[in-house]
Structure formats: structure tokens, C-alpha cells
PDBQT receptor file of N, H, CA, C and O in Angstrom, charges set to zero:
ATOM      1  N   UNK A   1      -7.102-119.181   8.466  1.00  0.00    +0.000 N 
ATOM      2  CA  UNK A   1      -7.508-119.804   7.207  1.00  0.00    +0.000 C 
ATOM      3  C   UNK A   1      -7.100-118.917   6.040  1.00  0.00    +0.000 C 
ATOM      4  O   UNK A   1      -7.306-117.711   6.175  1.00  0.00    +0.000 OA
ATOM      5  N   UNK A   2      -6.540-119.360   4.894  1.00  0.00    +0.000 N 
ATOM      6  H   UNK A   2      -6.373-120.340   4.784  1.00  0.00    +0.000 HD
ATOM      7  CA  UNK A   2      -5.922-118.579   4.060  1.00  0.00    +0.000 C 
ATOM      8  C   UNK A   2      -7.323-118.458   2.875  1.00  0.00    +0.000 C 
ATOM      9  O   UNK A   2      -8.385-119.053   3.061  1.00  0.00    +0.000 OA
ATOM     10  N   UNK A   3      -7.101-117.761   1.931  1.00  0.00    +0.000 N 
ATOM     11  H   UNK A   3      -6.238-117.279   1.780  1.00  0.00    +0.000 HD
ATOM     12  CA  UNK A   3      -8.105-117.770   0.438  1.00  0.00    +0.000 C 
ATOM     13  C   UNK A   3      -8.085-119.309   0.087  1.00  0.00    +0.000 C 
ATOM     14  O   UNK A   3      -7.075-120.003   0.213  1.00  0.00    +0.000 OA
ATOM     15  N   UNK A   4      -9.167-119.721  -0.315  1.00  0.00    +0.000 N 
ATOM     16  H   UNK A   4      -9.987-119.157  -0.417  1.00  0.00    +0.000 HD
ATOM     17  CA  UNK A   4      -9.635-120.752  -1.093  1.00  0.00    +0.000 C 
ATOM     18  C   UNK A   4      -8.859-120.827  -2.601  1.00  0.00    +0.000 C 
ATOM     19  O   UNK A   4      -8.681-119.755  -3.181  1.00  0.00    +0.000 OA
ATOM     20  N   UNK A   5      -8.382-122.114  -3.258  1.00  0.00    +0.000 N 
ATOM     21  H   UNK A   5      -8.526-122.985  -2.787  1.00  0.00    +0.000 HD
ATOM     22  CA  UNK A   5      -7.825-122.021  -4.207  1.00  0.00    +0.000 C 
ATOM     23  C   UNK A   5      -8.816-121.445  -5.024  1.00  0.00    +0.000 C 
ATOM     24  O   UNK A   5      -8.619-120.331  -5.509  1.00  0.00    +0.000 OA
ATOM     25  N   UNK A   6     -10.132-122.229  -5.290  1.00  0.00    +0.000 N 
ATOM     26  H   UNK A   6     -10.292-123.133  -4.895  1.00  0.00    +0.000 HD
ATOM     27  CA  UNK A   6     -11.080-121.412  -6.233  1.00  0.00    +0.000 C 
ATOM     28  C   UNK A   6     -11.479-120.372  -6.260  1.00  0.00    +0.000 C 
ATOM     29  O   UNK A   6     -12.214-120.033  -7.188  1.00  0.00    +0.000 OA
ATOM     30  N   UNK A   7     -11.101-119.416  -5.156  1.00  0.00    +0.000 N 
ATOM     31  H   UNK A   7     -10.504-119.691  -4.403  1.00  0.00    +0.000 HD
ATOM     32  CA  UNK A   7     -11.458-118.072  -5.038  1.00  0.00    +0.000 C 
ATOM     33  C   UNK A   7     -10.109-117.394  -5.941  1.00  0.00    +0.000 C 
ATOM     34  O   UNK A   7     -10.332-116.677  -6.917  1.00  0.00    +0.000 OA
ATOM     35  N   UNK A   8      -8.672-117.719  -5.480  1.00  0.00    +0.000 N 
ATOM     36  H   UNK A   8      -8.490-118.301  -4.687  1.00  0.00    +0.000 HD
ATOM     37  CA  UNK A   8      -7.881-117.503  -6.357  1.00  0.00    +0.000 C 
ATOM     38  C   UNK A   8      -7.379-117.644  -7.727  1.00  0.00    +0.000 C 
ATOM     39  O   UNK A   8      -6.504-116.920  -8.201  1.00  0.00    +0.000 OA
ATOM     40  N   UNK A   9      -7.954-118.588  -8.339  1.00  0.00    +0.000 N 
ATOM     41  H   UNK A   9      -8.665-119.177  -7.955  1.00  0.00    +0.000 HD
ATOM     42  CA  UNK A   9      -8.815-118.829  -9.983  1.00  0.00    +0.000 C 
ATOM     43  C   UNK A   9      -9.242-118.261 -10.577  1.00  0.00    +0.000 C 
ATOM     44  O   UNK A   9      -8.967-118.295 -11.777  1.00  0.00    +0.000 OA
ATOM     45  N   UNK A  10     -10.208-117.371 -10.039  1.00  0.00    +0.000 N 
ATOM     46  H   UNK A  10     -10.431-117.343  -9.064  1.00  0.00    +0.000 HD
ATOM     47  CA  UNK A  10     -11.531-116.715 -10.311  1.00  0.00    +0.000 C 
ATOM     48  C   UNK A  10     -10.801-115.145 -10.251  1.00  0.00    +0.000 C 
ATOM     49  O   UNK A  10     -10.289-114.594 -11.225  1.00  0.00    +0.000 OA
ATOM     50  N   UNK A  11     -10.846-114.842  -9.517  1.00  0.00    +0.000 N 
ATOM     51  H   UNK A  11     -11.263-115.289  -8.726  1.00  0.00    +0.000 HD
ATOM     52  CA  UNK A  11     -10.245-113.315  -8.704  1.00  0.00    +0.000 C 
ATOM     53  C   UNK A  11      -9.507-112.594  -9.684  1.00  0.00    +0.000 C 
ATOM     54  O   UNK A  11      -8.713-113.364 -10.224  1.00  0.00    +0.000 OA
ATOM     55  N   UNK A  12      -9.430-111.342 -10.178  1.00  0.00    +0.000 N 
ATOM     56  H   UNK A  12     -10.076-110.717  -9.740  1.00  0.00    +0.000 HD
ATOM     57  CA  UNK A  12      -9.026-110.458 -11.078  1.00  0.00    +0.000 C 
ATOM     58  C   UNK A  12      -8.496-109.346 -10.497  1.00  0.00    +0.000 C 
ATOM     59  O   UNK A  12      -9.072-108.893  -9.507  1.00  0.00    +0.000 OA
ATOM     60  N   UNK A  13      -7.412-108.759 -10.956  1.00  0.00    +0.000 N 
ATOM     61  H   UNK A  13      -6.945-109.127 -11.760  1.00  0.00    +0.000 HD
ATOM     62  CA  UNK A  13      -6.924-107.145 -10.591  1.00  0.00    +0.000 C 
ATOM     63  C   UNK A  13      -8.359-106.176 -10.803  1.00  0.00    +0.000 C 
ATOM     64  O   UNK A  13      -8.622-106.294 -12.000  1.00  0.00    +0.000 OA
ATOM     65  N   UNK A  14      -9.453-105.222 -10.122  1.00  0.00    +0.000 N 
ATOM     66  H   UNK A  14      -9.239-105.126  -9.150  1.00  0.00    +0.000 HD
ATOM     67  CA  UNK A  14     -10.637-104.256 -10.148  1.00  0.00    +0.000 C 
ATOM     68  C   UNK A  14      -9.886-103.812 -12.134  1.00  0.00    +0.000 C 
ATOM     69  O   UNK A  14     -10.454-103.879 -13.224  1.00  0.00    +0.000 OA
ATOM     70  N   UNK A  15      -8.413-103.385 -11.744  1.00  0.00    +0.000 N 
ATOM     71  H   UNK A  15      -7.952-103.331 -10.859  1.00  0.00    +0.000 HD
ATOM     72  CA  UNK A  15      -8.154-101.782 -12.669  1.00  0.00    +0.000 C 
ATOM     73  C   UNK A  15      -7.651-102.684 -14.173  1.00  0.00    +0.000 C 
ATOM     74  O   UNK A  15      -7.788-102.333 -15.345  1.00  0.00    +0.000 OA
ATOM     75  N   UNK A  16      -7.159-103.692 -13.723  1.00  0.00    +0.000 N 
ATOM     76  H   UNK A  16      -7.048-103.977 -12.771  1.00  0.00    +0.000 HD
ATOM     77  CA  UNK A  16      -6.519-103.980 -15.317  1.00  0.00    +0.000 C 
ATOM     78  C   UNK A  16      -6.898-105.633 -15.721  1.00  0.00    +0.000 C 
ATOM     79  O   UNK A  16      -6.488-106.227 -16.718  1.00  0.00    +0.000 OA
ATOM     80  N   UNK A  17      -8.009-106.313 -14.392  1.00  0.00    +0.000 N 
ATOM     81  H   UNK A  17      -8.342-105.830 -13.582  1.00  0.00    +0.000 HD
ATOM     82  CA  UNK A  17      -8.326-107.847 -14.962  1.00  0.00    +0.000 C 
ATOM     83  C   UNK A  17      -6.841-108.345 -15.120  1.00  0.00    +0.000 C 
ATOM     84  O   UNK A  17      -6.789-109.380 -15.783  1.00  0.00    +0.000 OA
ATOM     85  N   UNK A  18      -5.940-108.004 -14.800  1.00  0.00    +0.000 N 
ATOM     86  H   UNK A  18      -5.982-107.163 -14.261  1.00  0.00    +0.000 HD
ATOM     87  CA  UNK A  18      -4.991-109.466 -14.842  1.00  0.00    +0.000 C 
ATOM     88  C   UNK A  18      -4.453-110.059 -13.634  1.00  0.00    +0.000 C 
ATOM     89  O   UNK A  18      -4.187-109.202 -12.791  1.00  0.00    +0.000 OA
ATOM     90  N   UNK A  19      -4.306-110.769 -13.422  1.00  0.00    +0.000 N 
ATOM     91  H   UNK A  19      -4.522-111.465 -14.107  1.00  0.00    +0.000 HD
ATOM     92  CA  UNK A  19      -3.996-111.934 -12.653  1.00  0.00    +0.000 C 
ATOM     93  C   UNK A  19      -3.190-111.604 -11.253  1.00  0.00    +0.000 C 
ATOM     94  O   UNK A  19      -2.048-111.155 -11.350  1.00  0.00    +0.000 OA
ATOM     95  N   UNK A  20      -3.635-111.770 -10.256  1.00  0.00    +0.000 N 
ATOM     96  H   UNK A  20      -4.562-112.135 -10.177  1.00  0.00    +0.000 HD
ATOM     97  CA  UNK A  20      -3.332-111.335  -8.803  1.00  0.00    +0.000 C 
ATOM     98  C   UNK A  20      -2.815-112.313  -7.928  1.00  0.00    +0.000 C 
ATOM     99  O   UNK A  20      -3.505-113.295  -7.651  1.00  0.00    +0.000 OA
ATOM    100  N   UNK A  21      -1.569-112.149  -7.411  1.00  0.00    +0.000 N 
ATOM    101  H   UNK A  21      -1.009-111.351  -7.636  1.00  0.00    +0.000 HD
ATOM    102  CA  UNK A  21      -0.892-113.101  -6.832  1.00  0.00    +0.000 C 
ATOM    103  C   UNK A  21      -0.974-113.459  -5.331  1.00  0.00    +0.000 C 
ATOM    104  O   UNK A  21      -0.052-112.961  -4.686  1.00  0.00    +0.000 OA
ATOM    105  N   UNK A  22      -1.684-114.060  -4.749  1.00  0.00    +0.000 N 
ATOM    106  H   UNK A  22      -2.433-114.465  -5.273  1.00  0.00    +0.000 HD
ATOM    107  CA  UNK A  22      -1.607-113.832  -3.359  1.00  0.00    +0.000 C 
ATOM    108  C   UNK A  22      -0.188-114.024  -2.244  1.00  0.00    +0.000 C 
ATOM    109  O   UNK A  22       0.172-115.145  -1.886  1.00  0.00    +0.000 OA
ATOM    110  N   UNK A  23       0.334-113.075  -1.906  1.00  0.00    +0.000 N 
ATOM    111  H   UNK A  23       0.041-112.164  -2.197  1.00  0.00    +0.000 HD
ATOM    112  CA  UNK A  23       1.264-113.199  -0.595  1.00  0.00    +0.000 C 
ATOM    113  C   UNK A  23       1.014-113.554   0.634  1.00  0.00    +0.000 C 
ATOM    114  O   UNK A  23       1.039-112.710   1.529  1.00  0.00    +0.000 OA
ATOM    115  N   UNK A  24       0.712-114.952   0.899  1.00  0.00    +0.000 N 
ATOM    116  H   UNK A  24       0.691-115.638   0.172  1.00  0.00    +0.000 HD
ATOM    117  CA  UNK A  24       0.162-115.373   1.971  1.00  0.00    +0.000 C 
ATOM    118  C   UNK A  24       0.373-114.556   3.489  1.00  0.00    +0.000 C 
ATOM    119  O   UNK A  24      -0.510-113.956   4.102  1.00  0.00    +0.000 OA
ATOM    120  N   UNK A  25       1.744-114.715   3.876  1.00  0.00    +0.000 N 
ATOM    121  H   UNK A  25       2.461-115.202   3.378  1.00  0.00    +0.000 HD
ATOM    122  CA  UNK A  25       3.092-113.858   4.680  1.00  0.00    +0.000 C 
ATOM    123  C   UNK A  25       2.105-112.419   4.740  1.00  0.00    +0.000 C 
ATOM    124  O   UNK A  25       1.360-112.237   5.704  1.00  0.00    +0.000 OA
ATOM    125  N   UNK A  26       2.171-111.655   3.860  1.00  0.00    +0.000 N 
ATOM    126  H   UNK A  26       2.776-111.803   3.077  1.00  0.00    +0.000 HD
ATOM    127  CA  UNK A  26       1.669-110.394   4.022  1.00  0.00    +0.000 C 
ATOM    128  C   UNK A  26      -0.033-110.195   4.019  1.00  0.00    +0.000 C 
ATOM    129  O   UNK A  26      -0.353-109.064   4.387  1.00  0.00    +0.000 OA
ATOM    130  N   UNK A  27      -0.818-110.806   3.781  1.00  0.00    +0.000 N 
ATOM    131  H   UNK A  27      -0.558-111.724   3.483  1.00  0.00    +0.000 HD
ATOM    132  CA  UNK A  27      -2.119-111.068   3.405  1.00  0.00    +0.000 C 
ATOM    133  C   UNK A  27      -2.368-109.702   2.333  1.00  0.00    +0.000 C 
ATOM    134  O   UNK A  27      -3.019-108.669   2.488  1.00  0.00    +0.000 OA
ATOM    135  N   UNK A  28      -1.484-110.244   1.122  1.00  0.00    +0.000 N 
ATOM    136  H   UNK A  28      -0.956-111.084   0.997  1.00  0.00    +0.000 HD
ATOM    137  CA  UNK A  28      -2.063-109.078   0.291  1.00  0.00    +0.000 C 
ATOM    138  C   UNK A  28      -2.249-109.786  -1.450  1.00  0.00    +0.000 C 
ATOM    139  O   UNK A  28      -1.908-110.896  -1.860  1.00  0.00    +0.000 OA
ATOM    140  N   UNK A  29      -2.712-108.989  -1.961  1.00  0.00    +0.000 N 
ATOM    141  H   UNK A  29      -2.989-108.088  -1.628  1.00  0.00    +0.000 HD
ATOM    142  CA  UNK A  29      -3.220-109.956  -3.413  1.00  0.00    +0.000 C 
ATOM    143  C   UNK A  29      -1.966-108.911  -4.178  1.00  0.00    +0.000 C 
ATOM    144  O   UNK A  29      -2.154-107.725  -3.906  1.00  0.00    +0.000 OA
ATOM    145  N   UNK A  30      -0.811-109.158  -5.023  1.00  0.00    +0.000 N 
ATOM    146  H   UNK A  30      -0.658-110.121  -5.244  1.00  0.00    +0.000 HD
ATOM    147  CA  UNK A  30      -0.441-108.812  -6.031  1.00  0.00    +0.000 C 
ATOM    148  C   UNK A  30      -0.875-108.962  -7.229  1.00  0.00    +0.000 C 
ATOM    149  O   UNK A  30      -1.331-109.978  -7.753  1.00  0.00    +0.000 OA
ATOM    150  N   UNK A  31      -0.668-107.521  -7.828  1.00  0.00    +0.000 N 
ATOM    151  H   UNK A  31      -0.297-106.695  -7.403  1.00  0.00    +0.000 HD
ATOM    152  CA  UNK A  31      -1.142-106.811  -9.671  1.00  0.00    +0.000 C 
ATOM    153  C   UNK A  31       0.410-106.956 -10.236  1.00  0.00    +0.000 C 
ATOM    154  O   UNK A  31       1.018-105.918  -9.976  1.00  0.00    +0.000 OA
ATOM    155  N   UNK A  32       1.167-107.840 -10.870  1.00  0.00    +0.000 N 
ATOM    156  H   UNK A  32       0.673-108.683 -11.081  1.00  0.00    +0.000 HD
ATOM    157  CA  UNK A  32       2.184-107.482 -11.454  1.00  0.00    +0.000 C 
ATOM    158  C   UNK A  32       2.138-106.384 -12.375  1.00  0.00    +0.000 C 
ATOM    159  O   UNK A  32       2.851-105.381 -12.390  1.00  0.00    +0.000 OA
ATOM    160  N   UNK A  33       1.257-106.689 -13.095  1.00  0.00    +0.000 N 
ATOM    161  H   UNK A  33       0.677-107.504 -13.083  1.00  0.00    +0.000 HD
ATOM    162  CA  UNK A  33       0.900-106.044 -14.573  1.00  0.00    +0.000 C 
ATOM    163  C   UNK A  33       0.683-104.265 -13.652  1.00  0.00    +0.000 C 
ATOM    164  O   UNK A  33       1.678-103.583 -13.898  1.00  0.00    +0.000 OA
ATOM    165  N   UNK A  34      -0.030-103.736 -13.020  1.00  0.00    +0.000 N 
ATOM    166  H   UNK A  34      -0.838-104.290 -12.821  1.00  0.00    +0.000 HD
ATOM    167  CA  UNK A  34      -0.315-102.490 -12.818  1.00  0.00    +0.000 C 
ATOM    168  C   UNK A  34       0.568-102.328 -11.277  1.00  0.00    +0.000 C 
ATOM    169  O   UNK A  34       0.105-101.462 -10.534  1.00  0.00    +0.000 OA
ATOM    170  N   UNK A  35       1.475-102.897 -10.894  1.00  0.00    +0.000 N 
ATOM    171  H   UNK A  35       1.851-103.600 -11.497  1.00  0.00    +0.000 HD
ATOM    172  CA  UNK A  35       2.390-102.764  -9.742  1.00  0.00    +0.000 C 
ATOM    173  C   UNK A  35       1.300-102.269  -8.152  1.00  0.00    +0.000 C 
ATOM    174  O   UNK A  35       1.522-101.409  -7.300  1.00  0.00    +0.000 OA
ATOM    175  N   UNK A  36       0.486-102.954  -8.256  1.00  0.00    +0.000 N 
ATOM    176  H   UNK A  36       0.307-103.653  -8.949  1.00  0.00    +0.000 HD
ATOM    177  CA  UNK A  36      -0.521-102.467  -7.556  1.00  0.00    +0.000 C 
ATOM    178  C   UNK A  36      -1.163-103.988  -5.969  1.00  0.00    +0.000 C 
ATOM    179  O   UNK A  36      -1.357-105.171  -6.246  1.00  0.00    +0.000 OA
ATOM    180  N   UNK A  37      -1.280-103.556  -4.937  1.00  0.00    +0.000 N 
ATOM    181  H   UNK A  37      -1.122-102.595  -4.711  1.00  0.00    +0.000 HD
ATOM    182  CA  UNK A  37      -1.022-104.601  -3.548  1.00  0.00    +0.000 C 
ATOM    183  C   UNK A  37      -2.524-104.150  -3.103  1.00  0.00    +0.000 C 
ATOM    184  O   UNK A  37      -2.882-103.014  -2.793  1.00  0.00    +0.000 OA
ATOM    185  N   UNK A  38      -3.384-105.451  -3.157  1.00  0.00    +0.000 N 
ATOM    186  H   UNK A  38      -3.093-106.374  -3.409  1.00  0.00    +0.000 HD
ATOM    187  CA  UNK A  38      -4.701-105.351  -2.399  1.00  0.00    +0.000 C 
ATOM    188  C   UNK A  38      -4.678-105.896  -1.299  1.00  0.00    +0.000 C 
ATOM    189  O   UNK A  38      -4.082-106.964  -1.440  1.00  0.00    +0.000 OA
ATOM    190  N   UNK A  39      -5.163-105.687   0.266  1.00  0.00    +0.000 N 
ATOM    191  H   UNK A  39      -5.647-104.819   0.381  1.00  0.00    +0.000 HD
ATOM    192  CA  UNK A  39      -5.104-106.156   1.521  1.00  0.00    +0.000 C 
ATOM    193  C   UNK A  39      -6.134-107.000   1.376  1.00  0.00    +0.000 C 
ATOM    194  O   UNK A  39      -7.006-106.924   0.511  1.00  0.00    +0.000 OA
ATOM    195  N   UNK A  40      -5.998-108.119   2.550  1.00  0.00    +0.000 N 
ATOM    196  H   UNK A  40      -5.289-108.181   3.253  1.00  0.00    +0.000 HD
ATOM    197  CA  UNK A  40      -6.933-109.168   2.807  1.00  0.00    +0.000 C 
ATOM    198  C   UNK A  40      -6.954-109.106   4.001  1.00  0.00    +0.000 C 
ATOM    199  O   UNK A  40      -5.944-109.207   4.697  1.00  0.00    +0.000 OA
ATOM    200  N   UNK A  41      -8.724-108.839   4.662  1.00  0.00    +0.000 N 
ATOM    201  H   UNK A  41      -9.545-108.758   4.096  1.00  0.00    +0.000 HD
ATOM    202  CA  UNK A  41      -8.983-108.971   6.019  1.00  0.00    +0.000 C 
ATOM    203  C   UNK A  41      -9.683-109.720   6.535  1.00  0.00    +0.000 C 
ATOM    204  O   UNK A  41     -10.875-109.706   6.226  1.00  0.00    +0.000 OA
ATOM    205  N   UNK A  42      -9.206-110.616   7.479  1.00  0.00    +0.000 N 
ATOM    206  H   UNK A  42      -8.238-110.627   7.729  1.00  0.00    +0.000 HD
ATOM    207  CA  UNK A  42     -10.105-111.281   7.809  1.00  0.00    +0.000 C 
ATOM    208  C   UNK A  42     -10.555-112.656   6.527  1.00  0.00    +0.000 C 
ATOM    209  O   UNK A  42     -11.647-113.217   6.427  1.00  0.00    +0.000 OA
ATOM    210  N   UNK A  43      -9.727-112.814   5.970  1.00  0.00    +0.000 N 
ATOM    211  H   UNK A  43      -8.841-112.359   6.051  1.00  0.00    +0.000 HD
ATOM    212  CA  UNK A  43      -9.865-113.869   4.389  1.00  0.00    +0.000 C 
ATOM    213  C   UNK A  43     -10.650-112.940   3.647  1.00  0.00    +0.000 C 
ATOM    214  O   UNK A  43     -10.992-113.531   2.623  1.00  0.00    +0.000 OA
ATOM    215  N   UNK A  44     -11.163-111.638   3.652  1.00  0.00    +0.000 N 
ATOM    216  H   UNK A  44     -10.885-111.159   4.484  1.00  0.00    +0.000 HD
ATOM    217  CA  UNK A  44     -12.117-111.293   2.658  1.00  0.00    +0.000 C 
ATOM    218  C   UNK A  44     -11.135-109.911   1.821  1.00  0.00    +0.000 C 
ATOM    219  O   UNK A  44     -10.776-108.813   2.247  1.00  0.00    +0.000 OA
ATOM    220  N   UNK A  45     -10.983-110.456   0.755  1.00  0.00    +0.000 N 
ATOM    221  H   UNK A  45     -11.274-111.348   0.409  1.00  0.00    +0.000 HD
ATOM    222  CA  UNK A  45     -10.036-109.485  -0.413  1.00  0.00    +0.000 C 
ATOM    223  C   UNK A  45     -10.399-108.239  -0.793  1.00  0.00    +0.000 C 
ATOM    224  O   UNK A  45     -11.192-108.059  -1.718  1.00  0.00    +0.000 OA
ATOM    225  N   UNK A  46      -9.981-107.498  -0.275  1.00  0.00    +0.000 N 
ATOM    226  H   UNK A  46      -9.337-107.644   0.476  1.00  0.00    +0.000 HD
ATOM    227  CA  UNK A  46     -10.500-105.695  -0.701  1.00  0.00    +0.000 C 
ATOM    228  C   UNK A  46      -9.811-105.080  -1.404  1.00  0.00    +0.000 C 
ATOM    229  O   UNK A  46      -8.707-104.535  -1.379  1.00  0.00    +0.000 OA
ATOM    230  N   UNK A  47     -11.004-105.313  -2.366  1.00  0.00    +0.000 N 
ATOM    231  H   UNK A  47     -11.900-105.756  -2.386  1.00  0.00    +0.000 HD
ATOM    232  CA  UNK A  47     -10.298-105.211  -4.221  1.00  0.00    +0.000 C 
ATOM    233  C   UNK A  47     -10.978-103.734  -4.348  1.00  0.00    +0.000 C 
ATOM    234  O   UNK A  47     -11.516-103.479  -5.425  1.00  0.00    +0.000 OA
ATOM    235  N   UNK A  48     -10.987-103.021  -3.610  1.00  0.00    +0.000 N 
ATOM    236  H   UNK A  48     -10.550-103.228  -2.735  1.00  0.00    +0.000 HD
ATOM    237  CA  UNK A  48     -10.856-101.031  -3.794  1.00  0.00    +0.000 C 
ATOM    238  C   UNK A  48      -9.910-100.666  -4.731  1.00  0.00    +0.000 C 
ATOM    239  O   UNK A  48      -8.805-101.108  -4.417  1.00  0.00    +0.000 OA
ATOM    240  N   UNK A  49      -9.909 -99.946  -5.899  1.00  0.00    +0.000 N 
ATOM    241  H   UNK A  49     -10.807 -99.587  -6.154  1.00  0.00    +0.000 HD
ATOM    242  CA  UNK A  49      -8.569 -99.299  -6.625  1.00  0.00    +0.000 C 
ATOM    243  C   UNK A  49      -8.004 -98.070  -5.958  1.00  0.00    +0.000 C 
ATOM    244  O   UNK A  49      -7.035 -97.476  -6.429  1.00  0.00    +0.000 OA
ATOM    245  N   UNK A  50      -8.591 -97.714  -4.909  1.00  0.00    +0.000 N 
ATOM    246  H   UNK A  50      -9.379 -98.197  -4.526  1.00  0.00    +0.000 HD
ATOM    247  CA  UNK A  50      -8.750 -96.106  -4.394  1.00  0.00    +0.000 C 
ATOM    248  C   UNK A  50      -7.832 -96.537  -3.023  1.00  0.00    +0.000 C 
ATOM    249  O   UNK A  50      -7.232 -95.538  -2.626  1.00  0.00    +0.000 OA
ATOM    250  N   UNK A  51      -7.520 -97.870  -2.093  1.00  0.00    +0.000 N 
ATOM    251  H   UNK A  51      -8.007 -98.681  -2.415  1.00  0.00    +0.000 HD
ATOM    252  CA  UNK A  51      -7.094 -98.563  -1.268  1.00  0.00    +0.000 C 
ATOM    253  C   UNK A  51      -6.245 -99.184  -1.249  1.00  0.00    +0.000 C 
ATOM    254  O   UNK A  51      -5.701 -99.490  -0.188  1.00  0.00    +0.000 OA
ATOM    255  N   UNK A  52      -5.694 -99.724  -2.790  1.00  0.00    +0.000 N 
ATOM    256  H   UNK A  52      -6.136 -99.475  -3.653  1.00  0.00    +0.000 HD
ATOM    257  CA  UNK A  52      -4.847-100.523  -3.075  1.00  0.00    +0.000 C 
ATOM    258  C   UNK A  52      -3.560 -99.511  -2.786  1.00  0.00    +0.000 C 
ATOM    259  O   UNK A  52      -3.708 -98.289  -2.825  1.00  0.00    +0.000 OA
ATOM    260  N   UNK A  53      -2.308-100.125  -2.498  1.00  0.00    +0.000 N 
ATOM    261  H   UNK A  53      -2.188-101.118  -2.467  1.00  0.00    +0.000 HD
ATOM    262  CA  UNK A  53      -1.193 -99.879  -2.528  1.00  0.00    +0.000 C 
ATOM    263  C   UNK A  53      -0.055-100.020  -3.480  1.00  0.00    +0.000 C 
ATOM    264  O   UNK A  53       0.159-101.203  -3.745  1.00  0.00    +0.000 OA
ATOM    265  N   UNK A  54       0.809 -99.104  -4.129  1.00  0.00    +0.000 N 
ATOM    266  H   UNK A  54       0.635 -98.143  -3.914  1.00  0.00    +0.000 HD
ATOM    267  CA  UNK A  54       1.683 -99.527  -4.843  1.00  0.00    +0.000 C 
ATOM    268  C   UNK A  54       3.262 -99.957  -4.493  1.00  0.00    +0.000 C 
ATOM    269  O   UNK A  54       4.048 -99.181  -3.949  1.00  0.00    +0.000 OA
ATOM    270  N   UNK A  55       3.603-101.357  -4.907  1.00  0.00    +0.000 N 
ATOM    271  H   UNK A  55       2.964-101.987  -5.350  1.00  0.00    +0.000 HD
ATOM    272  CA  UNK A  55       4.381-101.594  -4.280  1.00  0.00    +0.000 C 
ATOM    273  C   UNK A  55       6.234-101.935  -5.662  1.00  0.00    +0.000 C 
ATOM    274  O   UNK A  55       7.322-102.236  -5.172  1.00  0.00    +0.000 OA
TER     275      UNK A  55
């Protein structure tokens, strides 16, 4: 089961609030704005700034 559209609506970058792209393929949320990759486990988005990856 992938993220809910309304969860992806809602959902913000933790470090800079802008807009996070989900990569279904990779289960990860993209930060354009701060070049920054949050993992998704299990459908649940782990929006850590300390975890995130830069990609």
C-alpha cells in the first residue's frame, strides 16, 4: 500500500516546510528545495532531519 493522497497534501519537509515529493520506486519522500531524501517504512514517513539523506 503506498501513502494516502491526503497524507501527501498535508506532509511538509521537518527543516525547510516545503513541499516533499514522494518516489514511490524508492519509498522515499523528496526536499527539492533543501536536496534532502526521507525513508518510508512500512507506509509510515520518517521525517527525522538527523536520518534524512542527501541526495
Amino acid at each position: 500500500m503506498a501513502l494516502s493522497k491526503q497524507l501527501l497534501e498535508i506532509i511538509v519537509c521537518p527543516k525547510c516546510k516545503g513541499e516533499l515529493k514522494y518516489e514511490q520506486k524508492d519509498e522515499k519522500l523528496n526536499c527539492e528545495s533543501c536536496r534532502l531524501s526521507y525513508r518510508v517504512e512500512d507506509d509510515i514517513p520518517v521525517l527525522l532531519i538527523d536520518e534524512a539523506e542527501s541526495f
